[in-house]
Legacy VTK file of the C-alpha trace (Angstrom):
# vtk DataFile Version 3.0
C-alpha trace
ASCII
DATASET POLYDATA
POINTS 496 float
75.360 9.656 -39.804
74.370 8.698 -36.029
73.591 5.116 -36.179
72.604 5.343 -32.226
71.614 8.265 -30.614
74.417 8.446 -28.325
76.382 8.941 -31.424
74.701 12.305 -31.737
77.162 13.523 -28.788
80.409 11.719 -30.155
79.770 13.800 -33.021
78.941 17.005 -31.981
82.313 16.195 -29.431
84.316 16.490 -32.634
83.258 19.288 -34.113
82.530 21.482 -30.805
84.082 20.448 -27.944
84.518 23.566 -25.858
81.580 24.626 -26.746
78.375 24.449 -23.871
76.118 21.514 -24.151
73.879 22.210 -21.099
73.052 25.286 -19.347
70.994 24.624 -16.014
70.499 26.569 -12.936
73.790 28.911 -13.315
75.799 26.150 -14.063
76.875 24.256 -17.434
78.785 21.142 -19.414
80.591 21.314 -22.611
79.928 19.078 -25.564
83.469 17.630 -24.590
82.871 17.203 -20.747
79.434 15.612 -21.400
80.698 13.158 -23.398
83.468 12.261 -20.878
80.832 11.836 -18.047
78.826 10.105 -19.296
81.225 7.800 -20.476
82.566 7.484 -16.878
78.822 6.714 -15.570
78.027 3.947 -18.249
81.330 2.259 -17.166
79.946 2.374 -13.756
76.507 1.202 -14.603
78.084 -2.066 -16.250
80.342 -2.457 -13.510
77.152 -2.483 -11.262
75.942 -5.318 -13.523
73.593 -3.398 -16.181
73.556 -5.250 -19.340
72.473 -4.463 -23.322
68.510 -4.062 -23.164
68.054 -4.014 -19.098
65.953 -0.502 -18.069
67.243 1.843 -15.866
64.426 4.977 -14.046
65.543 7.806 -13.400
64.109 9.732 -10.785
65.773 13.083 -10.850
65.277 16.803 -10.852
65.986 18.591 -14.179
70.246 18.618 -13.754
73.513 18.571 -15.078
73.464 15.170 -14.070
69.925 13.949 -15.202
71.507 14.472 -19.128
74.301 13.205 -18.067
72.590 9.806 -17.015
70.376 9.358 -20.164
73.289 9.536 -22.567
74.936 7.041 -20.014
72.234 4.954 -20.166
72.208 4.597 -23.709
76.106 3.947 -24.027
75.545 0.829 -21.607
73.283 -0.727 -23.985
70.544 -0.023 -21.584
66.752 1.388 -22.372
66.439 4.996 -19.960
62.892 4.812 -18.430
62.152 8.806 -16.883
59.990 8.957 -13.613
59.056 12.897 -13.073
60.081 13.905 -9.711
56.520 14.446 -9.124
54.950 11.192 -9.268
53.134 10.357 -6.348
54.860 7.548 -4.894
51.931 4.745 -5.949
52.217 5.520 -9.194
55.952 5.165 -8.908
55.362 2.035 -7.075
53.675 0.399 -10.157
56.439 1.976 -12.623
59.510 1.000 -11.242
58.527 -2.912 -10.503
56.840 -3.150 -14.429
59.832 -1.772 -16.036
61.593 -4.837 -14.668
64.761 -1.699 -13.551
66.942 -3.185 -11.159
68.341 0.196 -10.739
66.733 3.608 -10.091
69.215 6.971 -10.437
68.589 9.278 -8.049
70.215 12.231 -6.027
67.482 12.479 -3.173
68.372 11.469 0.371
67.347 7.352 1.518
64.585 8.955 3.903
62.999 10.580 1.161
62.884 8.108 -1.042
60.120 4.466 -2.253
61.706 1.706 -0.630
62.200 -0.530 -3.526
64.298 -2.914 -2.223
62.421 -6.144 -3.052
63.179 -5.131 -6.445
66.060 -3.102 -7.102
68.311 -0.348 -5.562
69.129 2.992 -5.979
72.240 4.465 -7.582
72.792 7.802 -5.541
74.688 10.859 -7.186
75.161 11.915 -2.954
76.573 8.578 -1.689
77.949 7.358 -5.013
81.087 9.844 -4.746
83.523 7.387 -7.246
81.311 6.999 -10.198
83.148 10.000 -11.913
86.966 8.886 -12.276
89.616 8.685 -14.803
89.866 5.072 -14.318
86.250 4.834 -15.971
87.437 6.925 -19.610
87.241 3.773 -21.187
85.551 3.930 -24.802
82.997 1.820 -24.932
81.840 -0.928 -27.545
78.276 -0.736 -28.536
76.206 -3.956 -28.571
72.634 -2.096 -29.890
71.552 -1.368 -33.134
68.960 1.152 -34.551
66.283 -2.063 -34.000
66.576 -1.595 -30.401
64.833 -0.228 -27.629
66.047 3.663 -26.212
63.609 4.736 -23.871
59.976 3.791 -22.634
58.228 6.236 -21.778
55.160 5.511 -19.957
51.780 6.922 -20.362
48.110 7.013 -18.150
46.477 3.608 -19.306
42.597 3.696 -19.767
42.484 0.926 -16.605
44.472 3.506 -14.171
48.042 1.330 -14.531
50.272 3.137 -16.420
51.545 1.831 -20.022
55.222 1.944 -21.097
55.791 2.874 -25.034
58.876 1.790 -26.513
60.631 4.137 -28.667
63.865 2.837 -30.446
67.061 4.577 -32.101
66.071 4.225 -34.979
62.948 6.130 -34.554
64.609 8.757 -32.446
67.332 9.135 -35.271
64.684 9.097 -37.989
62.751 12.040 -36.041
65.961 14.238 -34.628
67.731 14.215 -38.649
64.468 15.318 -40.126
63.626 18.265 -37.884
67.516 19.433 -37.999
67.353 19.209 -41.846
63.974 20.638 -41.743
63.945 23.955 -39.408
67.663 24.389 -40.070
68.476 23.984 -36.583
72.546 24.610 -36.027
75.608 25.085 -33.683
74.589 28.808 -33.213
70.858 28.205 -31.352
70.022 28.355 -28.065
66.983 25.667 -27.377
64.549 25.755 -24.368
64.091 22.183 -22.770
61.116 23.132 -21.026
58.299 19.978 -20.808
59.636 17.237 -18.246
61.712 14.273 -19.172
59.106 12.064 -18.980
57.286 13.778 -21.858
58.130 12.557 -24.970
58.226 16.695 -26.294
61.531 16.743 -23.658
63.203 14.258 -26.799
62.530 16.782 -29.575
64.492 19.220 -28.085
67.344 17.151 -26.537
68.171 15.072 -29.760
67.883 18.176 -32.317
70.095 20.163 -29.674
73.004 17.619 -29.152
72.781 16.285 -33.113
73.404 20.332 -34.252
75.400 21.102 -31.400
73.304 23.842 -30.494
73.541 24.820 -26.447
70.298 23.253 -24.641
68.558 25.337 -21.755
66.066 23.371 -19.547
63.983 24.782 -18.011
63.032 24.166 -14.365
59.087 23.940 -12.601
59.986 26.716 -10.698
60.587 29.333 -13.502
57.515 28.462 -14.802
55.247 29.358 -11.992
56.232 33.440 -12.364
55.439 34.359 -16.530
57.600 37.475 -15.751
60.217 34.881 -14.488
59.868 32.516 -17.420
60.006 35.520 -20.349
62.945 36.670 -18.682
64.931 33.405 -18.378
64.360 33.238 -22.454
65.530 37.433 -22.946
68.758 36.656 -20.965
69.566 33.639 -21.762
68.974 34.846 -25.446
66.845 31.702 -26.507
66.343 31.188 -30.402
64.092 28.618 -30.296
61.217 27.750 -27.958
59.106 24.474 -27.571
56.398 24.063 -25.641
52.857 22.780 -25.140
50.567 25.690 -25.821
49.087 25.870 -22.349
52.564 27.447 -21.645
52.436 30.001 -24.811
48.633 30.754 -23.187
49.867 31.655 -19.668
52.215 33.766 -20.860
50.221 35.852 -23.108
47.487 35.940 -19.985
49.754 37.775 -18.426
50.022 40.832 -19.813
54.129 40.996 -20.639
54.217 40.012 -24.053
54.812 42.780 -26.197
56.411 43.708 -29.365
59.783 44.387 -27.532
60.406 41.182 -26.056
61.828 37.965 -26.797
63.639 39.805 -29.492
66.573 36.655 -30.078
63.575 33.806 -30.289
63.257 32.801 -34.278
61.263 29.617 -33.975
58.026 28.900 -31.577
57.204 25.365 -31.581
54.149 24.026 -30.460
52.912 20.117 -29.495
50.744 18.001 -27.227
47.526 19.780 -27.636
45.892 22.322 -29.747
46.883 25.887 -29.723
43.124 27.898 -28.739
43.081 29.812 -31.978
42.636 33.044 -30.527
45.840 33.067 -28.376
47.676 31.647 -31.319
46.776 34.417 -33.733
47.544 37.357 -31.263
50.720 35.647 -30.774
51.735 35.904 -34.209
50.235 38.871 -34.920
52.521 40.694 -32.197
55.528 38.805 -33.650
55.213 38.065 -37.454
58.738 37.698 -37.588
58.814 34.464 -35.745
57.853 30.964 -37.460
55.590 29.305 -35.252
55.304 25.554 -36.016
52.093 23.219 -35.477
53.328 19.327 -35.122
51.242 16.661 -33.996
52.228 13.187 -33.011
51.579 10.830 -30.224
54.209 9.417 -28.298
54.197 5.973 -29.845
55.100 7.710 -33.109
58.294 9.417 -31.910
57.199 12.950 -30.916
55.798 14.063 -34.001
54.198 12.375 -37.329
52.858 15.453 -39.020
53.551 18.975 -38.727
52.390 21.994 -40.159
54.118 26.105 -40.417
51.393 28.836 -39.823
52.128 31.355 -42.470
49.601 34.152 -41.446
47.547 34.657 -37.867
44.183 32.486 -38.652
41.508 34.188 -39.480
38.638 31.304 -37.916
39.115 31.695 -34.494
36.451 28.726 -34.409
38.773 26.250 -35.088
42.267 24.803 -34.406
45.281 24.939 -37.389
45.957 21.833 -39.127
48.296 19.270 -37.529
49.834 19.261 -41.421
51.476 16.890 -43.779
53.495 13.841 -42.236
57.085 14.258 -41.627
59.843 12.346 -43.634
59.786 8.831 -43.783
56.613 8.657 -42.059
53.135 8.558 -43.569
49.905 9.347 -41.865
46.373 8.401 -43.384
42.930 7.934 -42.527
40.091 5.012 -42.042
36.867 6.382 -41.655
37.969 9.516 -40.098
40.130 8.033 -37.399
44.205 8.829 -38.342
46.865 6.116 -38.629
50.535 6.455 -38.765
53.439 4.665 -40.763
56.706 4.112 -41.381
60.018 4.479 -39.637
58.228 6.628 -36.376
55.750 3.751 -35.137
57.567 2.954 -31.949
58.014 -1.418 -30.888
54.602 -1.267 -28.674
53.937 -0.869 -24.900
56.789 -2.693 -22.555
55.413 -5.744 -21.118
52.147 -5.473 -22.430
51.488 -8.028 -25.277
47.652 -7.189 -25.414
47.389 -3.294 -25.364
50.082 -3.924 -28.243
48.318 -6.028 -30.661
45.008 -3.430 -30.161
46.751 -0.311 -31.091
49.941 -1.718 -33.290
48.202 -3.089 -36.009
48.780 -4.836 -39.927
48.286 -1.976 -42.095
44.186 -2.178 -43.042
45.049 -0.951 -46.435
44.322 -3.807 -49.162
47.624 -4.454 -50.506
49.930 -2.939 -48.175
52.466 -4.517 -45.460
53.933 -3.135 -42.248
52.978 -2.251 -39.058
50.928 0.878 -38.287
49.954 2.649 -35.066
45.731 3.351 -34.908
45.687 6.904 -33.020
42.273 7.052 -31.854
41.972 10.654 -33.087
39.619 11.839 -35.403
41.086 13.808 -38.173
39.726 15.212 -41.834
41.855 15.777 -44.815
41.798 19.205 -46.662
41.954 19.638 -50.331
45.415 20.953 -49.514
46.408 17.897 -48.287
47.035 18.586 -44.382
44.964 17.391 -42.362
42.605 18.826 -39.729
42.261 17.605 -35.787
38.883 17.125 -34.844
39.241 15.679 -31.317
39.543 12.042 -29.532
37.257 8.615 -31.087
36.276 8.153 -27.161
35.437 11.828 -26.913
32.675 11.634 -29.439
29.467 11.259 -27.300
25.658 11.600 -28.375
23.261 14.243 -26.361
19.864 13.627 -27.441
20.521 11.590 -29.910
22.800 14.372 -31.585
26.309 12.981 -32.382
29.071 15.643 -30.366
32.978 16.429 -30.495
33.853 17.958 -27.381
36.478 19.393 -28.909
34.054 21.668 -31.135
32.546 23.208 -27.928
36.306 23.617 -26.489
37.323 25.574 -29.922
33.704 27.434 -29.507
34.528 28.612 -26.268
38.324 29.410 -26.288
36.850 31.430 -29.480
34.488 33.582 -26.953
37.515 36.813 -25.821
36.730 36.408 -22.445
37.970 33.104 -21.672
40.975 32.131 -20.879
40.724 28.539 -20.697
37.538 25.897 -20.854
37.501 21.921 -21.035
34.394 20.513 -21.703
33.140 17.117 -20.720
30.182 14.962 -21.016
28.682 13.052 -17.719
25.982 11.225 -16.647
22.452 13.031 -16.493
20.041 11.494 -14.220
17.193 13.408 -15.426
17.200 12.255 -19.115
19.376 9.019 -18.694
21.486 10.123 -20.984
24.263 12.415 -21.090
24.509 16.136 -20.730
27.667 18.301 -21.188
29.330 20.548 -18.525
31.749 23.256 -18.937
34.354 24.082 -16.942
35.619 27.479 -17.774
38.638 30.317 -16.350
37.492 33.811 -17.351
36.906 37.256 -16.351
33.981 37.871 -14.723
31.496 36.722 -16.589
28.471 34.890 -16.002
27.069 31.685 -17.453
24.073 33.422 -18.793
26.494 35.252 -21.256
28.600 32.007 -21.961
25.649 30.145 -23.385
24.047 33.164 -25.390
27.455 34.197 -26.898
27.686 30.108 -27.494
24.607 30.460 -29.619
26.587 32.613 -32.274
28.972 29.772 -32.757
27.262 26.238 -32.756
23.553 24.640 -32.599
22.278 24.869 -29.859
22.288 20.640 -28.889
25.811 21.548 -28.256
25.600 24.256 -25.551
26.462 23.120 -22.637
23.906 22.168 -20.089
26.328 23.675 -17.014
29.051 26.051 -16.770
31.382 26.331 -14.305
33.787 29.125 -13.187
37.349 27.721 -11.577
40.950 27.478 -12.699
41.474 24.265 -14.439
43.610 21.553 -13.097
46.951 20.584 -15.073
48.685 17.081 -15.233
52.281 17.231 -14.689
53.066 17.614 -18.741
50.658 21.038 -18.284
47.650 19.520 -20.356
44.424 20.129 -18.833
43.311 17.354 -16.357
39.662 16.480 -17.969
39.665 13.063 -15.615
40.569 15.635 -12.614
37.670 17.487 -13.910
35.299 14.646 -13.525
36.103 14.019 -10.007
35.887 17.565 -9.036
32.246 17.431 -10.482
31.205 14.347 -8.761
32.261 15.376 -5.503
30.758 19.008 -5.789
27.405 17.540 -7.160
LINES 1 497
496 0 1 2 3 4 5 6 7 8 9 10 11 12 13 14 15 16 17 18 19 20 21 22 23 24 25 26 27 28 29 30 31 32 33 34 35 36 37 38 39 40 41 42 43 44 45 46 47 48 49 50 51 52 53 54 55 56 57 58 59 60 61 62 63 64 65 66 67 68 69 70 71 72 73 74 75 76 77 78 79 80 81 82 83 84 85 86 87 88 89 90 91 92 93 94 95 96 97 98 99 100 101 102 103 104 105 106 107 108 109 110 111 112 113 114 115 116 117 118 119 120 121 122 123 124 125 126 127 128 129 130 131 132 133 134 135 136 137 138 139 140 141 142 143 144 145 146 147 148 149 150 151 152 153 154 155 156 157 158 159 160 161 162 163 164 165 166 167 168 169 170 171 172 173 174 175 176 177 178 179 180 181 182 183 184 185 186 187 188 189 190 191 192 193 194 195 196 197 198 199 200 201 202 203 204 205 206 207 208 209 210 211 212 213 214 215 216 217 218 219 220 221 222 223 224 225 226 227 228 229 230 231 232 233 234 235 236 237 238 239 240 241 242 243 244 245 246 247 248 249 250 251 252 253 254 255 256 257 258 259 260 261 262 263 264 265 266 267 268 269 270 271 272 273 274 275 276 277 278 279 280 281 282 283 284 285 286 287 288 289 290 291 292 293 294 295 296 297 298 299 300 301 302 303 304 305 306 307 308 309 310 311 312 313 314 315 316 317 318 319 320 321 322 323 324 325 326 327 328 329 330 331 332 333 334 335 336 337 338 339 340 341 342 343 344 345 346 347 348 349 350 351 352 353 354 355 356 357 358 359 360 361 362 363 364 365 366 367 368 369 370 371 372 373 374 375 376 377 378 379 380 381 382 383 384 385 386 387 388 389 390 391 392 393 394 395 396 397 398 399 400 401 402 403 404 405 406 407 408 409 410 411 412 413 414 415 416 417 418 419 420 421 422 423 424 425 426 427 428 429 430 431 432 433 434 435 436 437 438 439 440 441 442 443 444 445 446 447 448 449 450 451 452 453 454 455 456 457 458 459 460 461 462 463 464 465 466 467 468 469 470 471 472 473 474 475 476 477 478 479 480 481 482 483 484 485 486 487 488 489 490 491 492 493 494 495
């Protein structure tokens, strides 16, 4: 049993080491040469000075070498903090200097790169041409336990600085054994890596790929802008599972090309991050009821997922969103007054650096007569007689119009339920007229109007709830593919 998660390779070296880790842009690793690399990089990192517990960013493309640099990472003794290529370069301004990282791995070429030099340097794959050499094959002696910190991962904060959550072995270990055990994931599946590294999803599939030994696929930004690109990367490269946030599983059914005949090898759909817009999810698996698609929920200061929940038939309520399920092994996941709380060996060590935001959402469990630490979601949940439970949106995202109490999230699943739409966010803003506030929808359809939005709106929910304004245009993503409601607030601001 892996007692740190680098073990997960050592292992899988044993029992498979010809056999393809990685397979990335044509080219690929074996379990064997993985191991070997990244043995030769974590020599290098400690012979640049990194020590047990110091962070080190990556800021790298999806790669051969970005794998190889988290498992290298780990085998220093060092925490792996992800930066997505992406990141505007004030946001990676405030990352870099608040993880404390004296180093930052990169491949990128000085001129294009943050100066960061009053408070680290960068460790170049294109000037560093040594770091892989025999002279570095020596094993390495571990220092870490399961108590200590793998990755931080780090998250919009509520006051625009960006929060790092600390995830440790042990609840990377606790997570990766469970799915394995649970889905049955082995040496003979092909896994998609498709949402960036610095998306906690990115861990589900690494972890479960390397502990089974299973060949991992990631999936670049660029074969995701084409759905005919994207379905065929999956047919040829014979994926068996797929993982995903459903905004992914959405465009591609938009598209047209997903029929009966395709994706023939995939056996597993996963699904995370957001809810699945019923209506997409049930034509989905009506089209393919061989396939298990799989519901989990989890935040990522509980370790990917806390709860999860198989769909055994297309829903029938396209009103509403599946259940987010049961909690996963040595977890457990109740309930205060509606708002969910999670337990046990997947509540990461808190936010990096940040005593206060800590102690607000890592909390003494409330329950009278029970110890431990448990993490307070902020989502609003109910439990079903059948003991899963139901998402029913955000604690901030509750607002009152007119004195009516309002989950945006019902007029999202409302409108998603409507067969024209292809995507809506709804939010609520300031209206100057009443004092109060007023909703506005932002919608991407097919040529509709809002006159027919808001009467097909009054089949579906009372009509406080109908939006006051609806607006056609295609919805701005964040770099994990979630729809940006903060974006959306802007936009309607400035167009006001």
């Amino acid at each position: 049993m892996a007692k740190l998660v680098q073990d997960y390779v050592a292992q899988s070296v044993k029992k498979f080491p010809s056999k393809p880790a990685l397979v990335i842009n044509g080219q690929s690793i074996t379990y064997a040469g993985l191991d070997k690399k990244s043995t030769q990089l974590a020599n290098f990192l400690k012979e640049k000075g990194v020590r047990q517990g110091d962070r080190v960013c990556l800021y790298l493309p999806k790669s051969i070498n970005s794998f190889i640099s988290i498992i290298a990472i780990l085998k220093a003794d060092a925490i792996y903090v992800p930066i997505n290529i992406s990141t505007p370069e004030a946001r990676f301004m405030q990352i870099v200097p608040d993880s404390g990282s004296r180093f930052v791995i990169v491949n990128e070429r000085k001129s294009l790169l943050p100066d960061i030099s009053a408070v680290g340097e960068y460790i170049n794959f294109n000037t560093e041409k040594d770091i892989f050499i025999e002279e570095r094959n020596n094993p390495i002696n571990y220092a870490n336990d399961e108590s200590d910190t793998a990755y931080i991962l780090y998250t919009s904060g509520s006051t625009g600085v960006p929060k790092g959550v600390m995830i440790t072995h042990g609840n990377i270990i606790n997570a990766t054994d469970w799915a394995v055990d649970e889905f049955g994931i082995n040496e003979n599946d092909r896994m998609s890596q498709h949402p960036p590294l610095n998306f906690d999803l990115s861990t589900f599939d690494i972890y479960t790929a390397f502990k089974s030994g299973a060949t991992l696929y990631p999936v670049s930004e660029e074969l995701s802008l084409f759905p005919g690109t994207l379905l065929k990367f999956i047919e040829e490269n014979e994926l068996t599972i797929w993982n995903s946030v459903p905004s992914v599983l959405v465009y591609l059914w938009n598209s047209g090309l997903v029929k009966p005949d395709r994706l023939k090898p995939v056996r597993k759909i996963f699904f995370n991050g957001e809810g699945f817009p019923t209506k997409f999810l049930a034509e989905w698996m009506k089209i393919f009821p061989e396939k298990e698609f799989v519901n989990m929920y989890g935040p990522t200061e509980t370790t990917v997922q806390c709860t999860f929940y198989r769909i055994s038939e297309p829903p029938q309520d396209l009103t509403k969103l599946v259940p987010i399920g049961k909690a996963c092994r040595n977890v457990e996941v109740f309930d205060i007054d509606g708002e969910l709380y999670v337990g046990g060996q997947g509540v990461g060590a808190g936010y990096w650096n940040n005593p206060e935001k800590t102690a607000a959402s890592f909390v003494a469990d409330p329950r009278p007569g029970k110890r431990g630490t448990v993490y307070k979601t902020g989502d609003l949940v109910r439990l079903r007689a059948d003991g899963n439970y139901e998402f029913l949106g955000r604690k901030d995202n509750q607002v009152k119009i007119r004195g009516n109490r309002i989950e945006l999230g019902d007029v999202d699943a409302a409108l998603y339920s409507l067969p024209y739409i292809n995507e809506a966010a709804v939010i609520a803003v300031a209206d100057s007229e009443s004092g109060g506030n007023k909703l506005v929808a932002f919608v991407d359809l097919k040529k509709f109007d809002e006159i027919d939005i808001k009467k097909d709106l009054e089949r579906l929910i009372p009509p406080y709830m109908i939006p006051d304004e609806v607006r056609v245009l295609q919805l701005p993503k964040t770099s994990t593919g979630k729809i940006d409601r903060p974006k959306l607030k802007e936009m309607y601001g400035n167009k006001k």
